[in-house]
C-alpha positions as CSV (number, residue, x, y, z in Angstrom):
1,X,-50.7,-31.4,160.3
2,X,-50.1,-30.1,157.1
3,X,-47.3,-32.4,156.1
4,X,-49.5,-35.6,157.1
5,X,-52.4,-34.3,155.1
6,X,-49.8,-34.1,152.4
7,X,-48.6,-37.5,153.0
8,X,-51.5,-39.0,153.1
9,X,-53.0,-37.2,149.9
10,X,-50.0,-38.7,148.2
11,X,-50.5,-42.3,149.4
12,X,-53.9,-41.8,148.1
13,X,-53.0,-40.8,144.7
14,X,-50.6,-43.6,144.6
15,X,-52.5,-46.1,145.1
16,X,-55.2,-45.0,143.3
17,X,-53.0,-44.3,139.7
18,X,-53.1,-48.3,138.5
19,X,-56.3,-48.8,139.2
20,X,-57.2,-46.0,136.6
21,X,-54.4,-47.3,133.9
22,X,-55.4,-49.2,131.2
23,X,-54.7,-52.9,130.4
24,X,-54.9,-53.6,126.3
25,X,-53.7,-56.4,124.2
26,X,-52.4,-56.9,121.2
27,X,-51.7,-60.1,118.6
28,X,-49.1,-60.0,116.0
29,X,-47.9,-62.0,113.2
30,X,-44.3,-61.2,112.2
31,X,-42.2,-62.5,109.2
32,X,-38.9,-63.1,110.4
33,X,-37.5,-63.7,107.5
34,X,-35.1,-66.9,107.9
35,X,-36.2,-67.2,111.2
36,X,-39.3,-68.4,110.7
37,X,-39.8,-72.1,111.2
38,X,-40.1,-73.9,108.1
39,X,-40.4,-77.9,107.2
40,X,-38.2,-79.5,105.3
41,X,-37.3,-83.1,105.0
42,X,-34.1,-85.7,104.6
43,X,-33.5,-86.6,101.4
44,X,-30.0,-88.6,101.7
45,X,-27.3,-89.1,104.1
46,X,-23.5,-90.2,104.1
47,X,-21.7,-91.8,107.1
48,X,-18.4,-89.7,108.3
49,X,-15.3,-92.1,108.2
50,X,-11.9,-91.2,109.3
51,X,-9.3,-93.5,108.7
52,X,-11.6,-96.8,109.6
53,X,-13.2,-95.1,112.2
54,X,-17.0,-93.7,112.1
55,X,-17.2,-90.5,113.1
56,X,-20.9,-88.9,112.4
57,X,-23.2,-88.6,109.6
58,X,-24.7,-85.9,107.3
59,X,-27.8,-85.4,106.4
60,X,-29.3,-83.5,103.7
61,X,-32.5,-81.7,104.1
62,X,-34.3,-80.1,101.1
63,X,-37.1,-77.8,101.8
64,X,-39.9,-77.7,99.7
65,X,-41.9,-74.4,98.1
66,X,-40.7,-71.6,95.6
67,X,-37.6,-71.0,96.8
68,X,-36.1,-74.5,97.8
69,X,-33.1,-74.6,99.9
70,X,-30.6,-77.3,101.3
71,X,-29.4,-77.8,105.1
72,X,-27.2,-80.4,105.3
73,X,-27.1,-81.7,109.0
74,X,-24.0,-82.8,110.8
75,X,-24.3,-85.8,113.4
76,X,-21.9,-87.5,115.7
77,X,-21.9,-91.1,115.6
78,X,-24.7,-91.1,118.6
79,X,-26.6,-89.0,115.9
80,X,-26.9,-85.9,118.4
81,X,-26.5,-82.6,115.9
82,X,-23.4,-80.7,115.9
83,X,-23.4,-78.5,113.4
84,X,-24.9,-77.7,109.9
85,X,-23.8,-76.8,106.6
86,X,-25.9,-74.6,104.2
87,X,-26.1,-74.6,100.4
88,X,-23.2,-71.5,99.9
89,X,-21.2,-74.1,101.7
90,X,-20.4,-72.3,105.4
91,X,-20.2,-74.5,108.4
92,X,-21.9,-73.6,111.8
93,X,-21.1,-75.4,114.8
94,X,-23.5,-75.5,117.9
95,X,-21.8,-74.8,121.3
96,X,-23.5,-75.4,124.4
97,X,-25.4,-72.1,125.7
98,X,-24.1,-69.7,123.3
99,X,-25.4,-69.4,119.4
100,X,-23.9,-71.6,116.7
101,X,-20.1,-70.6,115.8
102,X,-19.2,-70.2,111.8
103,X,-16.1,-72.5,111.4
104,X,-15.9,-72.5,107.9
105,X,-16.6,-71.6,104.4
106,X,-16.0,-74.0,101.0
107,X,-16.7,-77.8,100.3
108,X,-18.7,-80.2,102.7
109,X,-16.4,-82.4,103.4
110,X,-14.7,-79.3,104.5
111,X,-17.1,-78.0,106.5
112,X,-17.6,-81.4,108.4
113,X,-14.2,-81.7,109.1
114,X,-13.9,-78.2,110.9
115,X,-17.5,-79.3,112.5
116,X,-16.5,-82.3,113.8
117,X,-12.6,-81.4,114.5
118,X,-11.4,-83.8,112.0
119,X,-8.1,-84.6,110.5
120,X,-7.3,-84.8,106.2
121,X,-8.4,-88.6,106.8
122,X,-11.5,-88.1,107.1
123,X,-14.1,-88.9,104.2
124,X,-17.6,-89.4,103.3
125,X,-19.7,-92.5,102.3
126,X,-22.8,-92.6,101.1
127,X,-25.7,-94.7,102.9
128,X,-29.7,-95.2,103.4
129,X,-31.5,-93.2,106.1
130,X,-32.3,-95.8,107.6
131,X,-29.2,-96.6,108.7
132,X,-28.5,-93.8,110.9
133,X,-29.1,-94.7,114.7
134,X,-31.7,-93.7,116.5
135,X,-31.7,-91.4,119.3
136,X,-32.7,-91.7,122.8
């Protein structure tokens, strides 16, 4: 008898304990530093040849505000981002479902041809933003 009052005190002090916590909610805003989305728009672009081949296209993005910064945007030749280069010159490359993999640091022709996985050929040419395709 004892153990089953027991028991049943227990179950009783179970179910009672989270309808007596309480529930409280909070809103945050947090600076994340580089992280935090910021606008920026294309200011120029150059089509990627190697050999007589297209390959891609950059794009240069220039942010606006106190501290301007560059992003310059590597495309395939379906336009579909690949990679980026930032204005110290290292090269990111996106891979699927994992984060972006540094590939190299220096020039940007450099950087779009270890982006892209392009030979010495390879070159760039300026052209109007308008000329880059559109994607689906």
């Amino acid at each position: 008898m004892v153990r089953n009052r027991s028991h049943a005190l227990g179950l009783v002090l179970a179910l009672s304990l989270p309808a007596s916590s309480c529930v409280s909610e909070t809103t945050s805003s947090q600076d994340y530093g580089d992280l935090n989305a910021r606008q920026s728009m294309a200011k120029g672009a150059w089509k990627i040849w190697e050999g007589q081949k297209a390959a891609g296209y950059v794009v240069r993005f220039e942010e606006k505000g106190e501290k301007p910064s560059v992003l310059l945007s590597v495309r395939n030749t379906h336009n579909q981002d690949l990679g980026w280069i930032d204005q110290l010159g290292r090269a990111w490359r996106y891979r699927p479902h994992e984060d972006p993999e540094w590939v190299s640091t220096g020039s940007t022709l450099q950087g779009v041809r270890h982006i892209l996985e392009l030979g010495d050929r390879a070159r760039l040419e300026a052209c109007d933003l308008v000329d880059l395709p559109t994607t689906p």
